[in-house]
C-alpha positions as CSV (number, residue, x, y, z in Angstrom):
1,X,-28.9,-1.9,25.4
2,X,-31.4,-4.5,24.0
3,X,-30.7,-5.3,20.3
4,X,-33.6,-7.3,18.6
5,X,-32.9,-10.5,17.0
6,X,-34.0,-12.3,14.2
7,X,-36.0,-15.4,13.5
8,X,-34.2,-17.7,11.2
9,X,-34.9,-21.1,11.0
10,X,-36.5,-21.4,14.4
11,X,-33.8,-19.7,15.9
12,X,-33.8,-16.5,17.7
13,X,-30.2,-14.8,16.5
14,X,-28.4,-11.8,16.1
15,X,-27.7,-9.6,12.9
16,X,-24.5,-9.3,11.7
17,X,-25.1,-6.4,10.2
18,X,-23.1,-3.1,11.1
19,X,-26.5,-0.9,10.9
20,X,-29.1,-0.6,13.7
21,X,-31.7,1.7,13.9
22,X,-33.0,3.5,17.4
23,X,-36.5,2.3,19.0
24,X,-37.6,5.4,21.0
25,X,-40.0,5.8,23.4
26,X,-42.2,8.2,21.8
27,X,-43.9,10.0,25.4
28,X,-39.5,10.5,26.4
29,X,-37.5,10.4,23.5
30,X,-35.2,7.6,25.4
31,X,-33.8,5.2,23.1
32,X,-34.9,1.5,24.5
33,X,-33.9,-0.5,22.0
34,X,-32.0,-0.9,18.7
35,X,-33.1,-3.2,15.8
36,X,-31.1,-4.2,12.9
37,X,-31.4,-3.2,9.2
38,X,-31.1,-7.2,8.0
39,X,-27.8,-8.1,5.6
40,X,-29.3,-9.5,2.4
41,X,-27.2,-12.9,3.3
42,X,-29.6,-12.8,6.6
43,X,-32.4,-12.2,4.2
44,X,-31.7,-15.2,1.7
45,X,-31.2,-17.8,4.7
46,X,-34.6,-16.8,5.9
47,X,-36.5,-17.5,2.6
48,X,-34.2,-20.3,1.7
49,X,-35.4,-21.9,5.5
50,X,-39.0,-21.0,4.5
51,X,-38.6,-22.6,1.5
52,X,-37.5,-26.2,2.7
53,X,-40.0,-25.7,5.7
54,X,-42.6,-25.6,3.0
55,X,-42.2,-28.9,1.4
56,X,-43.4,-30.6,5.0
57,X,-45.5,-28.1,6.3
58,X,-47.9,-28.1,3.4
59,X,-48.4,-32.0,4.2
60,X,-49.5,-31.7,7.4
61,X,-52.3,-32.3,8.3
62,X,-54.6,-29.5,8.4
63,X,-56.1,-30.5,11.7
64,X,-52.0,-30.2,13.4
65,X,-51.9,-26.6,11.9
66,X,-55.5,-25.5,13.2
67,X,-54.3,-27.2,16.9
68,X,-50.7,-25.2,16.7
69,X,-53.1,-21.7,16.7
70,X,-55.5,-23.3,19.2
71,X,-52.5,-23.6,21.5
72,X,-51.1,-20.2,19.9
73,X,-55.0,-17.6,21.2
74,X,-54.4,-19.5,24.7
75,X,-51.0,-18.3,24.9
76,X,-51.7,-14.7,23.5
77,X,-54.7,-14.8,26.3
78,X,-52.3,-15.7,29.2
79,X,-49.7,-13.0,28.2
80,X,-52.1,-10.1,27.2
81,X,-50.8,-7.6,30.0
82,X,-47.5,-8.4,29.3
83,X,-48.0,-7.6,25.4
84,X,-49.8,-4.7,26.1
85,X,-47.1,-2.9,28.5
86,X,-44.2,-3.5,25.5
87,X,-46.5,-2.2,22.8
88,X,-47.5,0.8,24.8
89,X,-43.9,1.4,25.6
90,X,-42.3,1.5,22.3
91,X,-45.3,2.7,20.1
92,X,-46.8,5.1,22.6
93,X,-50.8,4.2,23.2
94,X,-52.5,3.9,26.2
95,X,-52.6,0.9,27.9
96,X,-56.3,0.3,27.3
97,X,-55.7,0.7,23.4
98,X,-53.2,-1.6,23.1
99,X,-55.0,-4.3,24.8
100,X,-57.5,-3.9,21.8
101,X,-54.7,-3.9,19.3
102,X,-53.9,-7.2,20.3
103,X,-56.8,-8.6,20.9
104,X,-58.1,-7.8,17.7
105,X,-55.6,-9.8,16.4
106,X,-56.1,-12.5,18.7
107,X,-59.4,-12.8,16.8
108,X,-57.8,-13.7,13.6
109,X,-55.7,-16.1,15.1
110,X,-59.1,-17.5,16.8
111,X,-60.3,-17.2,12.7
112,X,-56.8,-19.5,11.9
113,X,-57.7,-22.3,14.2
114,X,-61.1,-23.0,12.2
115,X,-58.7,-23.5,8.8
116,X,-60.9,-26.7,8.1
117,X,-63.7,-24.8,7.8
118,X,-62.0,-22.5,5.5
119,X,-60.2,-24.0,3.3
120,X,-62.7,-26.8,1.6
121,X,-62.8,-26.9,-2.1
122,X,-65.5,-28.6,-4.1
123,X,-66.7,-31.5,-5.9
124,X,-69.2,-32.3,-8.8
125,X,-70.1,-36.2,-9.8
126,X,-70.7,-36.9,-13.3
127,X,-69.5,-34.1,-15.0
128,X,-69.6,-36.2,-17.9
129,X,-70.7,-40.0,-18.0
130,X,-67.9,-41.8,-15.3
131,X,-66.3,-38.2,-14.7
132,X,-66.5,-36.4,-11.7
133,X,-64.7,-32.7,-11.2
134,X,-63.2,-31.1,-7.7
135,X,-61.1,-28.7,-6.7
136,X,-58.6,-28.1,-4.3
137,X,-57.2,-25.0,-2.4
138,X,-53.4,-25.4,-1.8
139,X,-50.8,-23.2,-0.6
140,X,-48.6,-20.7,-2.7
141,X,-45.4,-21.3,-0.9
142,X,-43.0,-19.4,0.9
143,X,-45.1,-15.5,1.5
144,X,-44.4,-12.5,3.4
145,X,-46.2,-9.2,5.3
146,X,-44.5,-6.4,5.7
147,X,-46.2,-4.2,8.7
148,X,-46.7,-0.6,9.9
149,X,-46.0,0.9,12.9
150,X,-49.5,2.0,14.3
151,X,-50.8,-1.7,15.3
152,X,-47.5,-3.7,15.7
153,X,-49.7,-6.7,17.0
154,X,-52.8,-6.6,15.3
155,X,-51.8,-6.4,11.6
156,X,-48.7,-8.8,11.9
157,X,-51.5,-11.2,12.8
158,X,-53.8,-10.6,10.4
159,X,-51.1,-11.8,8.1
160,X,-48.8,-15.1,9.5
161,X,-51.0,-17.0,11.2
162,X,-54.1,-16.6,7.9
163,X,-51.0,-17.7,5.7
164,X,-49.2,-20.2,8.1
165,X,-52.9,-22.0,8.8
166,X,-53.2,-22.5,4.8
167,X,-49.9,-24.1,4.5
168,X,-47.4,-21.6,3.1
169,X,-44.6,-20.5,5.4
170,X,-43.4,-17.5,5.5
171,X,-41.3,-14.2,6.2
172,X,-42.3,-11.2,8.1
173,X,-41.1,-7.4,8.4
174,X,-42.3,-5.8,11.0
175,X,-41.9,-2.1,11.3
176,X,-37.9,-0.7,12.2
177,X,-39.7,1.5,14.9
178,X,-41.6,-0.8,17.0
179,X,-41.0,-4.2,16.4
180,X,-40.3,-5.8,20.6
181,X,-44.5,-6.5,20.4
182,X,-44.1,-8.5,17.5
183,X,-41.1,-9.8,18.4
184,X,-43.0,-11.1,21.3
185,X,-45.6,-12.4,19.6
186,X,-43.3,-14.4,17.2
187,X,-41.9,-16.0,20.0
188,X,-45.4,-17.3,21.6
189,X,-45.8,-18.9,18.2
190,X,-42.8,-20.7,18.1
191,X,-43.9,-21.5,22.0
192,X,-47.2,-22.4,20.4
193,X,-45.5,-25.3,17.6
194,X,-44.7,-23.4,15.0
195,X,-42.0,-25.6,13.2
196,X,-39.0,-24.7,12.2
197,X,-38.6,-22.7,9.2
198,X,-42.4,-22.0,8.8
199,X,-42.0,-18.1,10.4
200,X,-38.7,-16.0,9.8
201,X,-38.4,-12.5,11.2
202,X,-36.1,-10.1,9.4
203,X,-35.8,-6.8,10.0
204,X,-35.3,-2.7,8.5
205,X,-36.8,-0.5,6.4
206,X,-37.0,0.2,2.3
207,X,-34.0,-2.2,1.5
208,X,-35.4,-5.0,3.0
209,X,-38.9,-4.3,1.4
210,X,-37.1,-4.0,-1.7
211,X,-35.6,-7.4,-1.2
212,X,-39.0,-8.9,0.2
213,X,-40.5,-7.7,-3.1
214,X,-37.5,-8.9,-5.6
215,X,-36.8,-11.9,-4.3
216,X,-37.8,-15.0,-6.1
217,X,-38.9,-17.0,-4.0
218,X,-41.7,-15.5,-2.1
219,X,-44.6,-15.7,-4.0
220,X,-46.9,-13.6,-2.7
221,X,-46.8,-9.8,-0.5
222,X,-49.5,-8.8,1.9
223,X,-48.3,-5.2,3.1
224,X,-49.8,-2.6,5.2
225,X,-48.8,1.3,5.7
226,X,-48.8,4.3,3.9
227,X,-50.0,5.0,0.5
228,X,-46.4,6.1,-1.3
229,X,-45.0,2.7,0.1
230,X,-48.3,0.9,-0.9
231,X,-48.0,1.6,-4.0
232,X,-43.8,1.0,-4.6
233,X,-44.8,-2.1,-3.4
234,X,-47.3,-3.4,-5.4
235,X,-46.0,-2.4,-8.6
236,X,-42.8,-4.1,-7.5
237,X,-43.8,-7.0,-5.7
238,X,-45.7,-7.7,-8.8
239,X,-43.0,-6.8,-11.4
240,X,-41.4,-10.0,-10.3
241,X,-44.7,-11.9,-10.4
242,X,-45.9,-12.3,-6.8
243,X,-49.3,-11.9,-5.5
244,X,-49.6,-8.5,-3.6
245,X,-52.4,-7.1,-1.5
246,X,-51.6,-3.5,-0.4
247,X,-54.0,-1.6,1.9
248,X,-52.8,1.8,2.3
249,X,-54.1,5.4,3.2
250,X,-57.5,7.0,3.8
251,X,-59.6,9.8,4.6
252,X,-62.6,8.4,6.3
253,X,-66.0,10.5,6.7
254,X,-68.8,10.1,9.0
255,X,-71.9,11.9,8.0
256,X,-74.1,13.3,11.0
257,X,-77.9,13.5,10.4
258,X,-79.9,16.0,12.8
259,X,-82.0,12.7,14.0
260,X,-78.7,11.1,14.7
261,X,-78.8,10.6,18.7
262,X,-76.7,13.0,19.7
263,X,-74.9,12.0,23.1
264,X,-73.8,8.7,21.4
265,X,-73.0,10.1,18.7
266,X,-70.6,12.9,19.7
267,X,-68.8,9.8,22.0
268,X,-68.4,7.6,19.5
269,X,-66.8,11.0,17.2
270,X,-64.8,11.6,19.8
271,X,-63.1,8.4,20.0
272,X,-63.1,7.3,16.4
273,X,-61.4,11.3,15.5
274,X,-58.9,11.1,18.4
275,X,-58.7,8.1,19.7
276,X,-54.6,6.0,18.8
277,X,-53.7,9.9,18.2
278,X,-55.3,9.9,15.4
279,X,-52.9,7.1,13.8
280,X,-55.5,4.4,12.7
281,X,-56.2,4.3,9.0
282,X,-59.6,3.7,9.9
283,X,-60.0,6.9,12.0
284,X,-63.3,9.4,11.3
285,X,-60.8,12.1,10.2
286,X,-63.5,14.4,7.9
287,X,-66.8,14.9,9.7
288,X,-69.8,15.8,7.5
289,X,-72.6,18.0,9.6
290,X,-75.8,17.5,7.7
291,X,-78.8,20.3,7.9
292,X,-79.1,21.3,11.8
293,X,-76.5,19.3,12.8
294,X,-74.0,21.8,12.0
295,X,-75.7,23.4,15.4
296,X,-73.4,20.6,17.1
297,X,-70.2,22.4,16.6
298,X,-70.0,23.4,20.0
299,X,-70.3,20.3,21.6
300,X,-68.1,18.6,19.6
301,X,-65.7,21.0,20.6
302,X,-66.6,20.2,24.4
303,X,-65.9,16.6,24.2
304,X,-62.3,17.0,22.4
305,X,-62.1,19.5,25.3
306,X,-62.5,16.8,27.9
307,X,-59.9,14.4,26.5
308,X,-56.6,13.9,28.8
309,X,-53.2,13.7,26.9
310,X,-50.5,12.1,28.8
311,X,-48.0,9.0,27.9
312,X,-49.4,5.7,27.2
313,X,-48.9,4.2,29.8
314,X,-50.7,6.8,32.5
315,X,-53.4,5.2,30.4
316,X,-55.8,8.2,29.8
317,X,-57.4,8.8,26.6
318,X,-54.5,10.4,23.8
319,X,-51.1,9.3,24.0
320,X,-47.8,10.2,21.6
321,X,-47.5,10.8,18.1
322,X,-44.4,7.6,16.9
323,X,-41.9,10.2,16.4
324,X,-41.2,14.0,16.0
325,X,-41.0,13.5,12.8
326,X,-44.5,12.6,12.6
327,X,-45.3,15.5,14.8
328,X,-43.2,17.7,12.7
329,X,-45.8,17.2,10.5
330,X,-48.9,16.9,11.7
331,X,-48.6,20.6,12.9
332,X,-47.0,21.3,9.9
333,X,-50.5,20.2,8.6
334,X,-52.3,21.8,11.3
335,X,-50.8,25.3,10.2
336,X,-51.2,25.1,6.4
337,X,-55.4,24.7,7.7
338,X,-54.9,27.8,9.0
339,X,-53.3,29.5,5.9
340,X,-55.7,28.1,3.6
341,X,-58.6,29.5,5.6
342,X,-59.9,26.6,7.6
343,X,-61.7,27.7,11.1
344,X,-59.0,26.4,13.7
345,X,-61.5,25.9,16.6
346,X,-59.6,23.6,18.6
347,X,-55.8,23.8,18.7
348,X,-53.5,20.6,20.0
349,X,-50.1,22.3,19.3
350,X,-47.7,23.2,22.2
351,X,-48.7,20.6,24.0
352,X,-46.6,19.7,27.2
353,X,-47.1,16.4,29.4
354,X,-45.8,17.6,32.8
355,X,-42.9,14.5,33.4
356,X,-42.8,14.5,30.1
357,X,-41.7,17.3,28.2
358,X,-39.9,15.6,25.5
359,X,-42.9,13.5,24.1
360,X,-44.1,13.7,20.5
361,X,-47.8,15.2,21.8
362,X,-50.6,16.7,19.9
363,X,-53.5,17.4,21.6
364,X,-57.2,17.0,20.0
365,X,-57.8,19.8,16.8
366,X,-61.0,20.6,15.3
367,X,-61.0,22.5,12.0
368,X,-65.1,23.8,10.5
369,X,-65.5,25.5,7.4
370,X,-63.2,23.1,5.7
371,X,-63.2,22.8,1.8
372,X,-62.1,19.8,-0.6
373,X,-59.4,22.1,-1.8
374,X,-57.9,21.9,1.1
375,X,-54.9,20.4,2.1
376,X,-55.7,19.2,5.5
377,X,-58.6,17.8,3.5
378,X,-56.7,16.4,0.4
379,X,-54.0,14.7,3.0
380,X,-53.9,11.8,5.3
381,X,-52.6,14.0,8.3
382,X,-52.5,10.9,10.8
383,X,-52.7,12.1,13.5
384,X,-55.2,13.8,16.1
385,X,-57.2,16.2,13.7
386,X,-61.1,16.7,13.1
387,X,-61.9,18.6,9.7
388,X,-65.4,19.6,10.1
389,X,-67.6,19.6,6.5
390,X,-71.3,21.1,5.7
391,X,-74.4,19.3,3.5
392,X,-77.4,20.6,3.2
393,X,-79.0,16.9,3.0
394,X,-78.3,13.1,2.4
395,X,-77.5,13.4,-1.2
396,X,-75.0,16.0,-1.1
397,X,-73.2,14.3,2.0
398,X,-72.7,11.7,-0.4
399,X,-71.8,13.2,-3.4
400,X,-69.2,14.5,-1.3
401,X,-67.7,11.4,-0.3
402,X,-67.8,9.4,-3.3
403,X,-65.6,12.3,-5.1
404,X,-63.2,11.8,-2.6
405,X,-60.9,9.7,-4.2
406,X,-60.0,7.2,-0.6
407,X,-62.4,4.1,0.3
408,X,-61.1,2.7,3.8
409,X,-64.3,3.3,5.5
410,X,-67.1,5.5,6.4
411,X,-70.4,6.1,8.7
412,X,-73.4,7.1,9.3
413,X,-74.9,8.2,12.2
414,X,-79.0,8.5,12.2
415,X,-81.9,6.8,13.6
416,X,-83.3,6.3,9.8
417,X,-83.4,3.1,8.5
418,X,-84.5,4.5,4.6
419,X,-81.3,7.1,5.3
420,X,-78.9,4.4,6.3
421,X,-80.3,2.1,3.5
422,X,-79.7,4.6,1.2
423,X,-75.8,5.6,2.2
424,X,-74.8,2.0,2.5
425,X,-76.5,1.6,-1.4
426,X,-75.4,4.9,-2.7
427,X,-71.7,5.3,-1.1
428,X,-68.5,3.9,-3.1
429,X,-66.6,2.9,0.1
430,X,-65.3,-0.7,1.1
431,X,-66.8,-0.5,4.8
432,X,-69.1,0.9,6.3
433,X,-70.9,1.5,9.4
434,X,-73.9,2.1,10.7
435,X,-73.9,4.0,14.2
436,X,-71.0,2.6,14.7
437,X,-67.9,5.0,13.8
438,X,-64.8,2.3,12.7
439,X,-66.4,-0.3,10.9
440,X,-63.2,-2.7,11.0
441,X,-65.1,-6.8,10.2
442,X,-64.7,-9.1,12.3
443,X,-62.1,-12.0,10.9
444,X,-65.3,-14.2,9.8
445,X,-65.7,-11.3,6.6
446,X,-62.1,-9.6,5.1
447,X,-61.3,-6.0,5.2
448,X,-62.7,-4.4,2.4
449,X,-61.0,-1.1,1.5
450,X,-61.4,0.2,-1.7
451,X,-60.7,2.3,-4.3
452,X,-57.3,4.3,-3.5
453,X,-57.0,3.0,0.1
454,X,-56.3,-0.7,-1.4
455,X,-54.3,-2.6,-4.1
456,X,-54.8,-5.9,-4.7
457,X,-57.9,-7.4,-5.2
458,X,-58.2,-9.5,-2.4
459,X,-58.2,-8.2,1.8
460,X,-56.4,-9.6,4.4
461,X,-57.5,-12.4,6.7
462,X,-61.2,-13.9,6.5
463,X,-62.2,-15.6,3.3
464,X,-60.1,-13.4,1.1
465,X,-57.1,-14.0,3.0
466,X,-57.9,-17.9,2.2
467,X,-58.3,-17.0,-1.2
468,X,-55.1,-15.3,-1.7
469,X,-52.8,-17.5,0.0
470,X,-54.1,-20.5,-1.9
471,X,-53.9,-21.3,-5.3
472,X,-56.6,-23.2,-7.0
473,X,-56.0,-26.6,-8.3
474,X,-58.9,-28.4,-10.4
475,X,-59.0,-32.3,-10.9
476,X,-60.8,-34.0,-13.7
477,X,-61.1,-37.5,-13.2
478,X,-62.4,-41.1,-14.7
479,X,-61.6,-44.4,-13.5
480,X,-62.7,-46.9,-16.0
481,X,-64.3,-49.9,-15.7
482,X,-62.9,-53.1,-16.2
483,X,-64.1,-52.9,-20.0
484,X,-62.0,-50.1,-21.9
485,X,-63.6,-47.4,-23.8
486,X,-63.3,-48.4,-27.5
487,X,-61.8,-46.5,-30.2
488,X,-60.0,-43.0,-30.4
489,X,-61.8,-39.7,-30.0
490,X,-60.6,-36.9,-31.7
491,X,-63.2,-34.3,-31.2
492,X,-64.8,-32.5,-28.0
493,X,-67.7,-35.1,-26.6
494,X,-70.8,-33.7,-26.6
C-alpha cells in the first residue's frame, strides 16, 4: 500500500505519525493510498525549514525565481497525461476534466514566471527640494494554502508558486482525500529548482489547519473549500495575526433571456450545471428562465438526458461524487426538493455504472418551480443538480440574484448588448460572464468572489495575489550635498 510522504526541507519523507487516513477511488471504493494526519513535531520542522529558507530566498534575485517556474510550466507540459491519469484516479473526473484542472493551473505558474513584471513598486523625484520617495513590494515570509478536494492541481497552484515567485516560502495542505496529484506536482517543482526549504508539504485534516492557522510563524493563509471551514479559518488564522484570504461556497445563477441563442446556450448549461459532478464552486447551479424562455424546460431536460455517467477514467462526460458521504448527501438534498414541493423533472439517484457498482454516482437532476425558501435553493448541494427559477423580465432576474446572499459568479446569456450592460452594472456578484457560463479570469486579473463566497479582501493569484503576499515598504530619502543644511527644524516644512 502507497503511504504519501511529506516534504520537509527538500526531502521527501515519511510521517511518523500512528494515524493515516484512506484515499479511495471514488468510481470503486478500493482504497489506493493512505496519507498521514502530520504530528505537530512534523509540522514545526516544516515551518521552522521555511523559515531559515526564507532569509536567502528573499535575496535572490527575482530573475532566478521567475527562471525556476519557467523550468517548472515546461515540466508540468511534458508530464500532463501523467498528472491527469493520478488526479482522475483518486478524485474521480474524467480524464478530459482533469487535463483542464491542471492546466488551468499551469497558467498561473505561466503568470509566476513574469514576477518582474509584477512585482515593481514606484518612485517619485523631488518630493520635497533633494527628496525623492519609492516603494518597494517585499515578501511576508514563511505562508501557507490549505486546498480542497475538487481541483487538487489547479488551486494548490494558484497558491505556491504566486507566493514562492514573490519571495516568501511556504507550507502547503493539500486535501487528506486526494493529495498523489499534488504530491506530484510538488515534486516537479523541486525537479524544477525549488530550493530547499522554500515548499513543505504536510498533511491531514482540521488539526493540521488548526496548527497552520495558530502557528506563529506563518504569516499569512490563503485557503480554499467550504464555507463552515472558510470561515473557522479566517477568524482564526487572523486571531493570531496572519493575513488570510478564504474563498468559500456559492450558489451561482445564470439568467436566460428569450433572445439568448438557444443551442449554445443549453450546451454551455449543460456543462457549466453538470459538468466535475457538479463539484466546482463556480458551477451554474440556479438557472433563472426569463419571459419565454421558460418554454426551454424541455430541452434542457433533453440535454442532461444525453449526458453519459461512468468512471473518470472511461472519460465520458459525469464522473463520481469524492465519497459516499458526499453522495449521502446530495440525494439527501435531492429528496428534501421533493418534500418542499420542487418539480423533480430529472432524477440522478440510483444510479449504477455497470463494472462499477460501488461508485459514489449521481446522475444529472433538474428541479423547475423552485422557490428561495428552498433548501435545495438556500444550500450549496455540490454536486450534479439544476434548480430551475422563473422572471418575468431583466429587473426581476436580478433582484433575484442580488438577494441571494453568495457572490462567486454569475451569467448571462442574450444577444443584447443594453441587457448585458445592464446585469454586469446592476448585479452584486464578483464575476461575471457574458455568454459564457464559468467566468473563472485568466491569471493576468484575480478571482474576484464576493460577498459570502469570499473572506479576505484580496483573491488569489494575479495582481491581488502580488498584493497579498507582499508587504509594502516606503523609502524617503535625501542625500545631501557636500554643504550641510544649517540649523535645526523643529516644525513640519512647508
Amino acid at each position: 500500500m502507497h503511504h504519501v510522504q511529506q516534504l520537509i526541507n527538500g526531502q521527501f519523507v515519511d510521517s511518523t505519525t500512528s494515524e493515516w487516513i484512506d484515499i479511495t477511488d471514488p468510481a470503486t471504493q478500493e482504497v489506493i493510498a493512505k496519507v498521514p494526519q502530520t504530528t505537530d513535531d512534523e509540522i514545526n520542522q516544516a515551518v521552522a525549514a521555511a523559515q531559515k529558507a526564507f532569509q536567502t530566498w528573499r535575496k535572490t534575485p527575482i530573475t532566478t525565481r521567475a527562471r525556476v517556474f519557467l523550468k517548472y510550466q515546461e515540466l508540468i507540459r511534458e508530464h500532463m497525461d501523467e498528472l491527469a491519469e493520478i488526479l482522475t484516479a483518486e478524485q474521480g473526473k474524467t480524464i478530459a476534466d482533469a487535463r483542464g484542472d491542471v492546466f488551468r493551473g499551469l497558467e498561473v505558474v505561466e503568470h509566476a514566471a513574469g514576477i518582474a513584471n509584477l512585482q515593481i513598486g514606484d518612485f517619485v523625484e523631488n518630493v520635497a527640494t533633494g527628496v525623492d520617495t519609492y516603494s518597494i513590494w517585499q515578501p511576508l515570509g514563511v505562508c501557507a494554502g490549505i486546498t480542497p478536494f475538487n481541483f487538487p492541481a489547479m488551486i494548490p497552484l494558484w497558491m505556491f508558486p504566486m507566493a514562492i515567485a514573490t519571495g516568501n516560502t511556504f507550507i502547503l495542505k493539500p486535501s487528506e482525500q486526494d493529495p498523489m496529484v499534488t504530491m506530484r506536482l510538488v515534486e516537479l517543482a523541486v525537479e524544477a529548482g525549488v530550493p530547499e526549504g522554500v515548499l513543505n508539504v504536510v498533511h491531514g485534516g482540521k488539526a493540521t489547519v488548526d496548527a497552520i492557522c495558530d502557528h506563529p510563524d506563518i504569516k499569512a493563509v490563503s485557503f480554499v473549500g467550504s464555507t463552515a471551514v472558510g470561515k473557522h479559518v479566517y477568524e482564526r488564522a487572523s486571531k493570531s495575526g496572519k493575513r488570510a484570504q478564504c474563498m468559500m461556497g456559492a450558489k451561482n445563477h445564470a439568467v436566460i433571456l428569450p433572445d439568448a441563442n438557444k443551442e449554445q446556450t443549453l450546451n454551455q448549461l449543460a456543462g457549466a450545471a453538470f459538468g466535475a459532478a457538479g463539484q466546482r464552486c463556480m458551477a451554474l447551479s440556479v438557472v433563472v428562465l426569463v419571459g419565454a424562455a421558460g418554454e426551454w424546460i424541455e430541452d434542457i431536460k433533453a440535454k442532461a438526458e444525453g449526458l453519459v455517467v461512468s468512471a473518470g477514467k472511461n472519460d465520458k462526460d459525469l464522473g463520481p461524487l469524492i465519497s459516499p458521504a458526499a453522495k449521502a448527501r446530495v440525494e439527501h438534498l435531492i429528496g428534501t426538493g421533493v418534500e418542499e414541493g420542487a418539480s423533480l423533472i430529472l432524477d440522478g439517484r440510483g444510479i449504477t455504472v455497470e463494472g462499477f457498482e460501488k461508485g459514489n454516482f449521481v446522475g444529472p437532476t433538474i428541479f423547475d418551480n423552485v422557490t428561495a425558501e428552498m433548501q435545495i435553493y438556500k444550500e450549496e448541494i455540490f454536486g450534479p443538480v439544476l434548480c430551475i427559477m422563473r422572471a418575468a423580465d431583466l429587473d426581476e432576474a436580478i433582484e433575484l440574484l442580488n438577494a441571494n446572499p453568495n457572490g462567486n459568479g454569475t451569467a448571462i446569456f442574450t444577444q443584447s448588448g443594453a441587457a448585458a450592460h445592464k446585469f454586469q452594472q446592476d448585479i452584486m456578484v464578483g464575476q461575471i460572464g457574458i455568454n459564457l457560463p464559468i467566468p473563472v479570469p485568466l491569471p493576468m486579473f484575480s478571482f474576484s468572489g464576493s460577498r459570502a463566497s469570499k473572506l479576505g479582501d484580496l483573491g488569489p493569484y494575479g495582481k491581488q495575489a502580488v498584493q497579498f503576499y507582499t508587504q509594502t515598504k516606503t523609502v524617503t530619502a535625501r542625500w545631501f550635498d557636500d554643504e550641510a543644511s544649517r540649523g535645526v527644524n523643529t516644525t513640519i516644512s512647508m
